[in-house]
C-alpha positions in Angstrom: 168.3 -108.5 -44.4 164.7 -109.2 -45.1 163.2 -112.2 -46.1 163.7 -112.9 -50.0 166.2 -109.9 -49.6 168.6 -112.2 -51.2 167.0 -112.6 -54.7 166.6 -108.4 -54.7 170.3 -108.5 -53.9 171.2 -110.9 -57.0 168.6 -108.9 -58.9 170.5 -105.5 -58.2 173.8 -106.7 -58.3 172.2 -108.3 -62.1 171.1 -104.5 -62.9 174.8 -103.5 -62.5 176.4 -106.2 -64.7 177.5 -108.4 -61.7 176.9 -111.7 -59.6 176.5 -112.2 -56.4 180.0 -114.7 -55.9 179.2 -117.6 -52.5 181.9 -120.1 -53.2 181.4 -122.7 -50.2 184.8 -122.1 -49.2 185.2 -122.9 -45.5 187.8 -125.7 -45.2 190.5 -124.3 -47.4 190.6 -121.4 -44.9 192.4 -123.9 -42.3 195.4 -123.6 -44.8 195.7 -119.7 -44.1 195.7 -120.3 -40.2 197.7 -123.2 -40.3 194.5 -124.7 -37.9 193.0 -127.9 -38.2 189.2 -129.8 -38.6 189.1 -130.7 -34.9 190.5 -127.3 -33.3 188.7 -125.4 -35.5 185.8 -126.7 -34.9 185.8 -126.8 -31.7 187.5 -123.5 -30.6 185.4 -120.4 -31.0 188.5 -118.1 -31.8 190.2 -120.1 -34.2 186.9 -121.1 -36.1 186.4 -117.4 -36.2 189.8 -116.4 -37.5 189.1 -119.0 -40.6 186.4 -116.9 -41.3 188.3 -113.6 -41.3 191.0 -115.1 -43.0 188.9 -116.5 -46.2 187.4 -112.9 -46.2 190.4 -110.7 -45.8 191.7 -113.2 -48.4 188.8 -113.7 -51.4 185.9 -111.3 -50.6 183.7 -113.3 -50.7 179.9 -111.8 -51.1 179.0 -114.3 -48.6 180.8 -116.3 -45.7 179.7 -120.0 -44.1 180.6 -121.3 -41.2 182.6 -124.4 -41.0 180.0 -127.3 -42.5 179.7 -129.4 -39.5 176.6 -132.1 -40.4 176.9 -133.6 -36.9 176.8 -130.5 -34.8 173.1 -130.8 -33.9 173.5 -134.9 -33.4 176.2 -134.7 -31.1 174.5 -132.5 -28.8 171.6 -134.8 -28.4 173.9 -137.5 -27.2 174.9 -139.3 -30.4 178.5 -140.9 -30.2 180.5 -139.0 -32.5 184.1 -139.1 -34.0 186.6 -136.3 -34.3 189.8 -136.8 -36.1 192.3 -134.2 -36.2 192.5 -133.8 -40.1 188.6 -134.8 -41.1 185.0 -133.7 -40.6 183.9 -134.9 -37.5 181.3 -138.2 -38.3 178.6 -140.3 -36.3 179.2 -144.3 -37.2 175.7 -145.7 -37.8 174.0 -146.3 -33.9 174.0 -150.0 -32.4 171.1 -150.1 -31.4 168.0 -149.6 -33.4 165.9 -146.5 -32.7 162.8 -146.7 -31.0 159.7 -144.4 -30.4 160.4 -144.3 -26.5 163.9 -143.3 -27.0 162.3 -139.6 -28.2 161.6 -139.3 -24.0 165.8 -139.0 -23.2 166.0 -136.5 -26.4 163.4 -134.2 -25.4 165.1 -133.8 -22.2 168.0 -132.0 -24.0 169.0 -128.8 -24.4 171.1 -128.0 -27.2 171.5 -124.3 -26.2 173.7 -125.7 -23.2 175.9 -127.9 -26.0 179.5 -126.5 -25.6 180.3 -127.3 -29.7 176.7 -125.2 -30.8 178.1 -122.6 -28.2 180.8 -122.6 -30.0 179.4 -122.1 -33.4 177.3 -119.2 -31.9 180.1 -117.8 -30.5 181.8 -117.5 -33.7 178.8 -115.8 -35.3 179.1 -113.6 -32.8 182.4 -112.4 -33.1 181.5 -112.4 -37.4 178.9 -110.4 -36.4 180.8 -107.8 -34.7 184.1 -107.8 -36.4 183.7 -108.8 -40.1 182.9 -106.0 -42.7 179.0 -105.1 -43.1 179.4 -105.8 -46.6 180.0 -109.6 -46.3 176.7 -111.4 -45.3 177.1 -113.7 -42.6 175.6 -117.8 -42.8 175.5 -121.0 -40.9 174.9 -124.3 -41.6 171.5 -126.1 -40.0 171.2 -130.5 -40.5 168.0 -131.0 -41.9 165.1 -132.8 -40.3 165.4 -135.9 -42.2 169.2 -136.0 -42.5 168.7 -135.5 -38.9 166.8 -138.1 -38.1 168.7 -140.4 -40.0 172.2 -139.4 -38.5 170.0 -140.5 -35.4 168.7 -144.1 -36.4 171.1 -145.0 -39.1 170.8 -143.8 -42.7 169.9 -147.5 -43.6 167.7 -147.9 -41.0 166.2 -144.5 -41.7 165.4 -145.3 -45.4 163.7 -148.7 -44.4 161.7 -146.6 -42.0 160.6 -144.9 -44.9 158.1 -147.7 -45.8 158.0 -149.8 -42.5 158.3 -148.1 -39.8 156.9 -144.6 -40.7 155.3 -143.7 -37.3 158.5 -143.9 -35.8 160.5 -141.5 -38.4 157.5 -139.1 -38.3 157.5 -138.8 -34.0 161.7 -138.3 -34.7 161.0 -135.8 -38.3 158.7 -134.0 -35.7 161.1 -133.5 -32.8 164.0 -132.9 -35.3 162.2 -129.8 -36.7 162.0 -128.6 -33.0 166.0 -128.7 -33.1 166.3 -127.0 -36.4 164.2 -124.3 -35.7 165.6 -123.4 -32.1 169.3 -123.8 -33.4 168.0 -121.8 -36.6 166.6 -119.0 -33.8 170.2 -119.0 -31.5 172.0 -118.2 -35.2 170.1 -115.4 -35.9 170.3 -113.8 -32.3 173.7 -114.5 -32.7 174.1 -112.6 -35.8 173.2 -115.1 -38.7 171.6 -113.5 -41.7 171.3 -116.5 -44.0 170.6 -120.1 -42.7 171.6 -123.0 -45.1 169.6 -126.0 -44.8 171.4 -129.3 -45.5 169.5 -131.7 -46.8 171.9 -134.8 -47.9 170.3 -137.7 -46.9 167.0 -136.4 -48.4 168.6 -136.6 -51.5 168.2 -139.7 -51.4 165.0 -140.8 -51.4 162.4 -141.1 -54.2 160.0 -138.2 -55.1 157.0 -139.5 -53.0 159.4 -140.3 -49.8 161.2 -136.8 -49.9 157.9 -135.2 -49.9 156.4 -137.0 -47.1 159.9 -136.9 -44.8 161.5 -134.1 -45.9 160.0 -131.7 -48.0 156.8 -131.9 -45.8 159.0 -131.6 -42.6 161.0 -128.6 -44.3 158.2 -126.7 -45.7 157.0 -126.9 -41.4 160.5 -125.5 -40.9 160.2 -122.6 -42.9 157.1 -121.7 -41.8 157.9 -121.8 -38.1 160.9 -119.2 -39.3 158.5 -117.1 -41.1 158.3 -113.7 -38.8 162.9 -114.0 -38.8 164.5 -111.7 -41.1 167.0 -114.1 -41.9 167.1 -116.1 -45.7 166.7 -119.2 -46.0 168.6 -121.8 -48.7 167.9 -125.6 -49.2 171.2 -127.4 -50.4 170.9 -130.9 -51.3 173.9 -132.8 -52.8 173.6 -135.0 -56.1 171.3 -135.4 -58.7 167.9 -133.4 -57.4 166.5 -132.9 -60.6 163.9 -135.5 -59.6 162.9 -133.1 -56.9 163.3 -129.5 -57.2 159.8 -128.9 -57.4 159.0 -130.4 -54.2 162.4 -128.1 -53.0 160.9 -124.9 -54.3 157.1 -126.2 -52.3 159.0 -126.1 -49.3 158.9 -122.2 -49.3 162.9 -121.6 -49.3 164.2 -118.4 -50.2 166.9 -120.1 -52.7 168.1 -123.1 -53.5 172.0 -124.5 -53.6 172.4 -127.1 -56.0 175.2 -129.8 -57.0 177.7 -129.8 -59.8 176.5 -130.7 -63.7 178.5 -134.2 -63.3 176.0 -135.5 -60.9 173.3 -134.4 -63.4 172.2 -131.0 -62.3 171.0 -128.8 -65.4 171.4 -125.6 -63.5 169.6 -123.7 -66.6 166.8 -126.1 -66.8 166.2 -125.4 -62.8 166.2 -122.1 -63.1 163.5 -121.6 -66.2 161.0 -123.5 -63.5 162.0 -121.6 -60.5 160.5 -118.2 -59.4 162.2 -115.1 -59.9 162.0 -114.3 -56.0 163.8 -117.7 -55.0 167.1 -117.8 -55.9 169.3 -120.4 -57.6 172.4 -120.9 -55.8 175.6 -123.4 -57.7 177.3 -124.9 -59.1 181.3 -125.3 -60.1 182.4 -128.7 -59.1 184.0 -128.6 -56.0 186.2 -131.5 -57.0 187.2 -132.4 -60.7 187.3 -128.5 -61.4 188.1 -126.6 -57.8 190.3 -129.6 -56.5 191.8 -131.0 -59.2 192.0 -128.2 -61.8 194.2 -125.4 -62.5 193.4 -121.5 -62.5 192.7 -121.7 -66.0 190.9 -124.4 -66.4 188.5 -122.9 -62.9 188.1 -119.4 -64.7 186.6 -121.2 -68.3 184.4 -123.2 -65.7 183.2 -119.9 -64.5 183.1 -118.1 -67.2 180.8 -120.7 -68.9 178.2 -121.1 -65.9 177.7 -117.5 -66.0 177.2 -117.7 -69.6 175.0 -120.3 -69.0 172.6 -118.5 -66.2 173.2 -115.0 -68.0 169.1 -114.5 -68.6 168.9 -115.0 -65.2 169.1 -112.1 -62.3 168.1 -115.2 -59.2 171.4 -116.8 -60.1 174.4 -116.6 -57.3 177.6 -117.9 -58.5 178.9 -120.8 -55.9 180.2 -123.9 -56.0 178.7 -127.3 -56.2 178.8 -128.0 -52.4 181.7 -127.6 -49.8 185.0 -127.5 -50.7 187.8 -130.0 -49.6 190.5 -129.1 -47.7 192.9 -129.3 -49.7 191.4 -127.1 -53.1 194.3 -124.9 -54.0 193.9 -121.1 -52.5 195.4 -120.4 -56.4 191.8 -121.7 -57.5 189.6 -120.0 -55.3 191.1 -116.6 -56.2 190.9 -117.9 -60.1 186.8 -118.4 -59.1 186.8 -115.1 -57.4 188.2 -113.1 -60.1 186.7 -114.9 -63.1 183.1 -114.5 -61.2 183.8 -110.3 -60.8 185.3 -110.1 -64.8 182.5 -112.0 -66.8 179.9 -110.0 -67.6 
């Protein structure tokens, strides 16, 4: 896959009267293997036969890895939690953050980190073993959400106005990380690389620019002569910012639900037809706490919604819970091949 091969995939799949159907769907695929958050993501194999599972299961027309924001952090040191049952998390650091500390990072190598070996590994075997059809992705923290998994969200957001040298040396050396781990997916087999953006969501217009957007928009250019595509997600309300999203160069961009006040339609009349609009079910009111019926309306009316629109994939808001009802996802699936 080329780069902005994905919107001329949407745009053919458009020419025959169909979507191209991404529902974020990792963590429900523990419930076929009878696995769990901590095993899974922590043990090549079994993260790998989630993966199989969810596409043996839905056929999906696209396959993530197992979201794992703190995959990058904990190799650089940071103390992380792993419960059995929940996503692993990184409590806010003791200490504050300062400019020297970037010496010990720099030291690191995250190629050497036995978890981002493990999520490579996985690719691997997806590479190898999973059906040519299905297009393989990973997950990649963002420089700012980074950075701010790093110093403390709080921290990071007052750094934002008064310590800004500080959280542009750390934006600078988080970029480094996103674009070698970007680099170790696609040898490993990766052919679309999701950007996660969270904490960036955040911020006001003028600080996403300068700490994220800026630092992205580096990010994709430093990936410029990789075949694989590259999607920005950012949870909650973006409206505020999607046209600094769309500056940053991505190939697409994966967008939260309508509840949190994303006008999917509105995005897409100001996006380009090469970059790709990427949403936007709710993962929870609708894929967690609805029934079949009430997932295949939701479906049905998005893509009523987005029909003028061949850079439109069908997916869901962000990633799902774990407990989302397998009934549901095979209600998205099928509602997302029958609408026309």
């Amino acid at each position: 896959m080329y780069r902005r091969g994905l919107a001329d995939r949407a745009g053919n799949k458009f020419k025959s009267k169909e979507r191209i159907i991404a529902p974020l769907i990792g963590f429900p695929g523990l419930t076929l293997t009878g696995s769990n958050v901590k095993v899974a993501t922590q043990n090549s194999r079994e993260h790998y036969k989630i993966m199989k599972a969810l596409v043996d299961r839905f056929s999906p027309d696209i396959i993530f890895q197992l979201m794992d924001l703190t995959l990058e952090a904990n190799a650089l040191g940071q103390f992380t939690l792993f419960p059995i049952e929940h996503p692993s998390s990184i409590p806010t650091p003791e200490r504050q953050f300062e400019i020297e500390d970037l010496k010990e990072l720099e030291k690191i190598d995250i190629a050497a980190d036995s978890r981002l070996q493990g999520y490579l590994s996985t690719m691997s075997m997806m590479a190898e073993e999973l059906s040519k059809n299905v297009i393989r992705g990973a997950y990649i923290t963002g420089p700012y959400t980074l950075a701010a998994l790093i110093m403390g969200a709080e921290r990071a957001a007052l750094a934002t106005i008064r310590k800004k040298d500080v959280l542009h040396a750390l934006c600078k050396f988080t970029v480094q990380i996103a674009e070698k781990y970007m680099k170790l997916q696609i040898e490993a087999g990766a052919q679309v690389l999701c950007i996660l953006e969270p904490t960036g969501g955040m911020l006001g217009p003028k600080q996403f620019q300068e700490f994220s957007g800026d630092y992205i928009k580096d990010l994709i250019e430093r990936m410029k002569d990789t075949t694989a595509n590259i999607v920005l997600h950012i949870c909650g309300n973006t409206m505020h910012i999607i046209d600094l999203m769309l500056e940053t160069g991505t190939d697409a961009i994966s967008l939260d639900s309508p509840e949190t006040g994303v006008d999917l339609a509105a995005v897409a009349v100001q996006t380009p037809e090469d970059v790709v609009v990427i949403g936007n079910i709710n993962p929870t009111e609708i894929m967690l706490s609805s029934g079949p019926e009430q997932v295949k309306s939701a479906v049905a009316e998005l893509i009523d919604t987005m029909k003028t629109y061949p850079n439109f994939i069908l997916s869901t808001g962000c990633d799902l819970p774990q407990a989302v009802p397998l009934e549901n996802i095979s209600a998205f699936m099928e509602a997302g091949r029958e609408t026309r």
